[in-house]
C-alpha positions as a Markdown table, in Angstrom:
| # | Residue | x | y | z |
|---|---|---|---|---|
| 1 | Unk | 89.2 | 91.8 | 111.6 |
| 2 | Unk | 86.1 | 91.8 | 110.1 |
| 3 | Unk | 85.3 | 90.2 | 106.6 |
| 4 | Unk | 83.9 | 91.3 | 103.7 |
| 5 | Unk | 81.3 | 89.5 | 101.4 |
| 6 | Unk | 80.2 | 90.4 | 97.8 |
| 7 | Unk | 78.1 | 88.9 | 95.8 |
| 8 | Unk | 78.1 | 89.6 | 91.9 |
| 9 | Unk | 74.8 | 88.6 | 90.0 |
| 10 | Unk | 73.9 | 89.1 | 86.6 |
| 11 | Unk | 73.6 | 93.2 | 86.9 |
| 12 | Unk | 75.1 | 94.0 | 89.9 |
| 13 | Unk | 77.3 | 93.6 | 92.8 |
| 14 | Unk | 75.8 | 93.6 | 96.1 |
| 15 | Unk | 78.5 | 93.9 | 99.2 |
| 16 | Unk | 78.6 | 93.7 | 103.3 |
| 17 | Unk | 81.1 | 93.7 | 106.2 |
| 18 | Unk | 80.2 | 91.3 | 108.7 |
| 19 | Unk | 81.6 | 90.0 | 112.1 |
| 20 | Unk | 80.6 | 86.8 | 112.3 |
| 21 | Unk | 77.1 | 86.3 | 111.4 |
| 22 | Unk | 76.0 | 89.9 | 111.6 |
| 23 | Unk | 75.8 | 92.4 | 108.4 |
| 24 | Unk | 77.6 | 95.7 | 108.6 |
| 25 | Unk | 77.1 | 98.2 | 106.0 |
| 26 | Unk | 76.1 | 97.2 | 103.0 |
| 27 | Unk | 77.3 | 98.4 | 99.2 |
| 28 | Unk | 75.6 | 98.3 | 95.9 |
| 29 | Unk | 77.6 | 98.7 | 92.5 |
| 30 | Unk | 76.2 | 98.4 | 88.6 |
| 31 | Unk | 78.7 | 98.8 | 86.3 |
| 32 | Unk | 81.5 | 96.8 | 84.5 |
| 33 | Unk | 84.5 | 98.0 | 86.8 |
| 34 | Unk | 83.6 | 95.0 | 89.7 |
| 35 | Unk | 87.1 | 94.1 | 90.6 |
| 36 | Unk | 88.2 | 98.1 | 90.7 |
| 37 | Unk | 85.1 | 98.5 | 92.9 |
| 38 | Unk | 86.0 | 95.4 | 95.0 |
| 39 | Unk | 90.0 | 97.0 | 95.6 |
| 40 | Unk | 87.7 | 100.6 | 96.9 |
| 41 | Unk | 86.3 | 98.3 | 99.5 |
| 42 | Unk | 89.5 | 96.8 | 101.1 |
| 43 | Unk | 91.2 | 100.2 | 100.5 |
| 44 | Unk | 91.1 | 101.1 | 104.0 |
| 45 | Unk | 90.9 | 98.0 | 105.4 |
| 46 | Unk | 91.5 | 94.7 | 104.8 |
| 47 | Unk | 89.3 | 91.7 | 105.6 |
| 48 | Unk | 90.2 | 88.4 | 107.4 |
| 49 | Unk | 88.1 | 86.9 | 104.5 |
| 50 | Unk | 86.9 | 88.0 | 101.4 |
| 51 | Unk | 84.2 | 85.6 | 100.1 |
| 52 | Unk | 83.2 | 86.6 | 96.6 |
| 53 | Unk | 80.0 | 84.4 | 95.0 |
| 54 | Unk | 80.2 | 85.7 | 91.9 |
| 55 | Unk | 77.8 | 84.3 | 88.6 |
| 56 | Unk | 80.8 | 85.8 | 86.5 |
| 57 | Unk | 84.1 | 84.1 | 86.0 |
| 58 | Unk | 86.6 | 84.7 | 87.8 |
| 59 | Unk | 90.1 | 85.2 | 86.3 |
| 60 | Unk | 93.6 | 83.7 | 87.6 |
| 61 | Unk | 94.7 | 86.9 | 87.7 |
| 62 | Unk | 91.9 | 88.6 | 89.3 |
| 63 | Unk | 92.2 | 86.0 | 91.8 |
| 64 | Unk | 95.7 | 86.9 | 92.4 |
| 65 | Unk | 94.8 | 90.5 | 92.9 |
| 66 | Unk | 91.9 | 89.2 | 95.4 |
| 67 | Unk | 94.2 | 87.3 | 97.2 |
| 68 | Unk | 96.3 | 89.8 | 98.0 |
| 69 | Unk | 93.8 | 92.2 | 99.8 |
| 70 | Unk | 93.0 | 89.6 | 102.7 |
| 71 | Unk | 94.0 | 87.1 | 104.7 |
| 72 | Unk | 92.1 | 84.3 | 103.4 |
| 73 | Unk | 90.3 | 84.1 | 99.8 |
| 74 | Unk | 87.3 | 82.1 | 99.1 |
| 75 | Unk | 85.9 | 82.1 | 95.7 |
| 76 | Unk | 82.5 | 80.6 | 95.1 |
| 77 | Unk | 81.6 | 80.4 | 91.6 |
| 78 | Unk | 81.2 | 77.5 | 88.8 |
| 79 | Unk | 84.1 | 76.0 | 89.2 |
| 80 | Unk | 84.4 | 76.2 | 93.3 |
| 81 | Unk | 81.6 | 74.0 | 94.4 |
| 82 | Unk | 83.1 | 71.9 | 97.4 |
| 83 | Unk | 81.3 | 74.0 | 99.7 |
| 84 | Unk | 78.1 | 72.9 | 98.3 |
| 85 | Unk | 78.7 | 69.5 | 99.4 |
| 86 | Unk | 79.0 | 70.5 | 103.1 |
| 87 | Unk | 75.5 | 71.4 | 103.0 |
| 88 | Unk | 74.2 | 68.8 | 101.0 |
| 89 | Unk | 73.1 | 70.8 | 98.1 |
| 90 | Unk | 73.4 | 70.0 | 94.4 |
| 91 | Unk | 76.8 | 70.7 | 92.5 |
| 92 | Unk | 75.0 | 72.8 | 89.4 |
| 93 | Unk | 73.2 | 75.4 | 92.1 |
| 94 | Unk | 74.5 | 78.8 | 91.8 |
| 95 | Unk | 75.9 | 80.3 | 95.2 |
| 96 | Unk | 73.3 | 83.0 | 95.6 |
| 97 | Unk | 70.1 | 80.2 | 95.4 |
| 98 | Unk | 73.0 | 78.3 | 97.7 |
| 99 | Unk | 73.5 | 81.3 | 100.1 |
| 100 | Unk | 69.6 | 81.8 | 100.3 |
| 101 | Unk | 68.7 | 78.4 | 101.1 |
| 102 | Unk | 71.5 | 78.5 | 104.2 |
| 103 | Unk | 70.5 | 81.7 | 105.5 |
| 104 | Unk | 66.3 | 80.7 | 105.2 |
| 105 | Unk | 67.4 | 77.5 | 107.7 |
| 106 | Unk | 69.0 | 79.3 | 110.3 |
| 107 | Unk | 66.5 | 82.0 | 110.1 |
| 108 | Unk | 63.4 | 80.0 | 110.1 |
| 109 | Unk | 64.7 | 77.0 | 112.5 |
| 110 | Unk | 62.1 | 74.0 | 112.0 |
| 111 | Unk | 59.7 | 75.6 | 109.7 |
| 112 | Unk | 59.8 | 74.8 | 106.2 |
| 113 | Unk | 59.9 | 78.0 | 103.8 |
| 114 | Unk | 59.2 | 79.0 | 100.3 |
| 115 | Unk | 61.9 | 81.4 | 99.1 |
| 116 | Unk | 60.7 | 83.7 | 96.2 |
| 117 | Unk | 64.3 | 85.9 | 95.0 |
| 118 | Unk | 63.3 | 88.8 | 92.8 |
| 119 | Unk | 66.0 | 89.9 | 90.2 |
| 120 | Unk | 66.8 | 89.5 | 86.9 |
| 121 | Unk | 65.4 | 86.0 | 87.4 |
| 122 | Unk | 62.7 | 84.7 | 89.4 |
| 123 | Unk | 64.0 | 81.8 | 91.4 |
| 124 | Unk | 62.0 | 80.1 | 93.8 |
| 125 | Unk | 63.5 | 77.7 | 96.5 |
| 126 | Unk | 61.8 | 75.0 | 99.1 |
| 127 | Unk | 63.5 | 74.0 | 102.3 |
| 128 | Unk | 62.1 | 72.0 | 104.5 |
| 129 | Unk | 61.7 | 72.1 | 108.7 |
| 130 | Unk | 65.3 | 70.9 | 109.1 |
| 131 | Unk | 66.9 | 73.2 | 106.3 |
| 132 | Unk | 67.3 | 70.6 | 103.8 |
| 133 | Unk | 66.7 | 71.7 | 99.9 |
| 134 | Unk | 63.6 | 70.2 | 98.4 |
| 135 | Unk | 64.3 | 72.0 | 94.9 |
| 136 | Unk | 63.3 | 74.8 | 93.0 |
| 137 | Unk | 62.6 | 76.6 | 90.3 |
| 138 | Unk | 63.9 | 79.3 | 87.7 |
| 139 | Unk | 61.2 | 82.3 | 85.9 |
| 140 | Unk | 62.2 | 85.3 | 84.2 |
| 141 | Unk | 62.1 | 88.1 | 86.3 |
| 142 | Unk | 60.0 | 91.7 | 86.5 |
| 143 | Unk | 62.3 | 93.9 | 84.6 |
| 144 | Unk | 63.1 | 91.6 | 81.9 |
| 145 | Unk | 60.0 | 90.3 | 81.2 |
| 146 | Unk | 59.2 | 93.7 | 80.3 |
| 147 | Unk | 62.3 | 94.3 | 78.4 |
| 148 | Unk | 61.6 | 91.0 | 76.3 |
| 149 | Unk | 57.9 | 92.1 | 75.4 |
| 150 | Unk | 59.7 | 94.9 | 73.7 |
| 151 | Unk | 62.5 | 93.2 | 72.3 |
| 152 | Unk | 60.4 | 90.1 | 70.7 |
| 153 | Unk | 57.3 | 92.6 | 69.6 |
| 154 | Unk | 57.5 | 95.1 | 66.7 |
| 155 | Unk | 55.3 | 97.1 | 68.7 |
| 156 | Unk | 55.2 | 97.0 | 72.0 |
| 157 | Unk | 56.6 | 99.6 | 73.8 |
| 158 | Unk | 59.1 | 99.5 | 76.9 |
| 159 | Unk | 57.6 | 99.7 | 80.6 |
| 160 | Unk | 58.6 | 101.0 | 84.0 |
| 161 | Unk | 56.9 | 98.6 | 86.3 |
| 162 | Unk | 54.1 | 100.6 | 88.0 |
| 163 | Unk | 52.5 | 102.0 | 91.2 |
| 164 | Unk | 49.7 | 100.8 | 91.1 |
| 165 | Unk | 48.4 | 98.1 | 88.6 |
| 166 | Unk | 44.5 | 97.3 | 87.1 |
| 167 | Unk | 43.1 | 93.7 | 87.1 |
| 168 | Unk | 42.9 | 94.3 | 83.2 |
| 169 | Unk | 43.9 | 97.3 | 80.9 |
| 170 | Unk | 42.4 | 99.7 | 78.7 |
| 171 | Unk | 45.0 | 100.9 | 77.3 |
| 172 | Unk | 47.9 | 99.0 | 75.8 |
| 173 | Unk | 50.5 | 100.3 | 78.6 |
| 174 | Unk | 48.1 | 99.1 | 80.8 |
| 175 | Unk | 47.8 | 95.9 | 79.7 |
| 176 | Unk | 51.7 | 95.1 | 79.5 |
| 177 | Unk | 52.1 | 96.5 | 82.9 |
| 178 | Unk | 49.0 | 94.0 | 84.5 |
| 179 | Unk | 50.1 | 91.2 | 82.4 |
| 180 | Unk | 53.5 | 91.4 | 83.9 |
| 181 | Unk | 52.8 | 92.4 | 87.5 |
| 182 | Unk | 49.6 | 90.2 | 87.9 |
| 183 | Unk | 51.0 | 87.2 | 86.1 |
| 184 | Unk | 54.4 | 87.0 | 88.6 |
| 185 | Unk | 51.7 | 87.7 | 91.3 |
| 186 | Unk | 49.2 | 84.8 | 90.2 |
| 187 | Unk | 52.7 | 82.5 | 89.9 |
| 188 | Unk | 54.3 | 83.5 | 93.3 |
| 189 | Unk | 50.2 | 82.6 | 95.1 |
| 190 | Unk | 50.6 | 79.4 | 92.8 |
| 191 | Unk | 53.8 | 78.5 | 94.6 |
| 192 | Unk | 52.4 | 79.0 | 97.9 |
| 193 | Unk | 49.6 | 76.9 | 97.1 |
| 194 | Unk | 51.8 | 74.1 | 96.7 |
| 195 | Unk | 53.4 | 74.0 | 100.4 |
| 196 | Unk | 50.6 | 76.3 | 102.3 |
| 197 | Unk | 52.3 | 75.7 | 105.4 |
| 198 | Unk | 55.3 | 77.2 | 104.2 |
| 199 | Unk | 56.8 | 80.4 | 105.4 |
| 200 | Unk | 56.8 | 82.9 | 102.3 |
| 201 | Unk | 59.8 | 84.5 | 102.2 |
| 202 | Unk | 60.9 | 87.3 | 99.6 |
| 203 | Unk | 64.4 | 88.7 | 98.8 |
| 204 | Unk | 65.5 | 90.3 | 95.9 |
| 205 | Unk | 65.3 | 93.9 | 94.4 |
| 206 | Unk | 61.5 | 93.7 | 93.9 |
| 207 | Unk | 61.1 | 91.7 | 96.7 |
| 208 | Unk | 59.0 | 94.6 | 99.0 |
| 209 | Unk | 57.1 | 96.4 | 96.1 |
| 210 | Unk | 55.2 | 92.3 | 95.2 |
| 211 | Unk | 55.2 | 91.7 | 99.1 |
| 212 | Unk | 52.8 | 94.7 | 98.9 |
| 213 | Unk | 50.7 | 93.2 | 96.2 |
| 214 | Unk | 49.7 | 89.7 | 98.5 |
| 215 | Unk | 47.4 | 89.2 | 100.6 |
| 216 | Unk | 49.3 | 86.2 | 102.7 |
| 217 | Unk | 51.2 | 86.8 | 105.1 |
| 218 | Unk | 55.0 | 87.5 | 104.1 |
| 219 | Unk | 58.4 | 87.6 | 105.2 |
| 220 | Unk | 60.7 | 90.3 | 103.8 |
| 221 | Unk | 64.8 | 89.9 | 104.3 |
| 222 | Unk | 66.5 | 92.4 | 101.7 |
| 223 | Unk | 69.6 | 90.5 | 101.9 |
| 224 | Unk | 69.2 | 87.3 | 102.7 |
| 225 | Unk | 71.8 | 86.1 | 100.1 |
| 226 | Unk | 74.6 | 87.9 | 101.7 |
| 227 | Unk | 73.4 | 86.4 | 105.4 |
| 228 | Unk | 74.0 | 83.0 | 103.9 |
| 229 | Unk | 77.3 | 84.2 | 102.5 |
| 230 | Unk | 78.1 | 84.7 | 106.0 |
| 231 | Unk | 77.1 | 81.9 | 107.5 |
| 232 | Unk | 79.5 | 79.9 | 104.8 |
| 233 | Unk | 82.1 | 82.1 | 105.5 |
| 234 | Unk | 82.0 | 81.4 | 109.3 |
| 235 | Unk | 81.9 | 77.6 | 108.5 |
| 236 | Unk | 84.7 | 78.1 | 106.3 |
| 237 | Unk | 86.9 | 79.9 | 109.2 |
| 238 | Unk | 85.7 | 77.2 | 111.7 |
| 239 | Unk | 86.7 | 74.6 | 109.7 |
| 240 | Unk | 90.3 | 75.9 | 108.0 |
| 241 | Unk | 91.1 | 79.5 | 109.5 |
């Protein structure tokens, strides 16, 4: 059997099957219906285990509903963090920066990596050659600080992040969107300054339209959190299935 991961953020709810360490089809939901979305998933088949890593509380009761649709349940939220400890990361990290930092060590054996996750937050994680956390860091990300420009001003009008961006702007669209766009740019080539020797590694929805905006060399993996929820969820079956 194989199992399922998902992975609920602070918009959406990204899920894959996976044997073992390998990604299946993948799944994508936005809207407030996440555990009727979840029960679609398992319809037809049920998983061996269902790890959910979810930035949203889950219920007792949703966690009986869970349970049923599997063999084994594993829950990795706020008030889950044992699993943390296994890999010697800090008890307040969130299981997506959790799941990226796993899945950038055993992708990236002995080389130290930069991971730059672009959602509704901009987080930025540093491992080092052996996988080890060094820390990291939490921005606001693309879409929101566009939102917020307009939110906070009486006059400044909502943005689409653009094709193609100026180095300044002549109009006042134009100078939201290269503000925005240029200023995560100029941050991200600020990170990398700090570690140069780093691999640069980008995930996240906007991770491949600013991979396309640097000039260093970068390394894209769309789903990187979900690889490292696989990973924990094959240390989780080695250890107690």
């Amino acid at each position: 059997m194989a199992n399922l991961l998902v992975e609920i953020g602070n918009t959406a709810l990204k899920a894959a099957w996976a044997e073992g360490t390998v990604l299946g089809k993948t799944f994508r939901y936005q809207g407030e219906k996440m555990l009727e979305y979840i029960l679609s998933l398992t319809e037809k088949e049920k998983p061996e285990v269902l790890t959910v890593a979810t930035a949203r509380e889950v219920t007792p009761d949703e966690e009986e509903v869970l349970s049923r649709e599997c063999r084994h349940l594993m829950i990795l939220d706020r008030t889950h963090k044992d699993f943390l400890d296994t890999y010697s990361l800090p008890r307040d990290l969130t299981y997506d920066r959790a799941a990226s930092v796993v899945a950038a060590g055993f992708l990236f054996k002995e080389k130290s990596c930069t991971i730059c996750d672009f959602g509704t937050t901009l987080k930025i994680e540093f491992v080092d050659e052996q996988g080890h956390y060094e820390g990291g860091n939490i921005s606001v990300g693309c879409r929101t600080r566009f939102k917020a420009l307009n939110r906070y001003s009486r006059s400044l009008p909502l943005v689409n992040t653009p094709e193609e961006v100026k180095s300044t702007g002549l109009t006042e669209k134009e100078s939201i969107e290269s503000g925005v766009i240029l200023g995560i740019k100029f941050e991200i080539e600020g990170y990398a300054a700090l570690k140069p020797q780093n691999v640069l590694l980008f995930t996240g929805g906007d991770a491949v339209y600013f991979a396309g905006k640097m000039k260093k060399s970068i390394f894209v993996v769309c789903n990187l959190v979900l690889i490292g929820l696989a990973l924990i969820t094959e240390d989780y079956v080695r250890k107690f299935v």
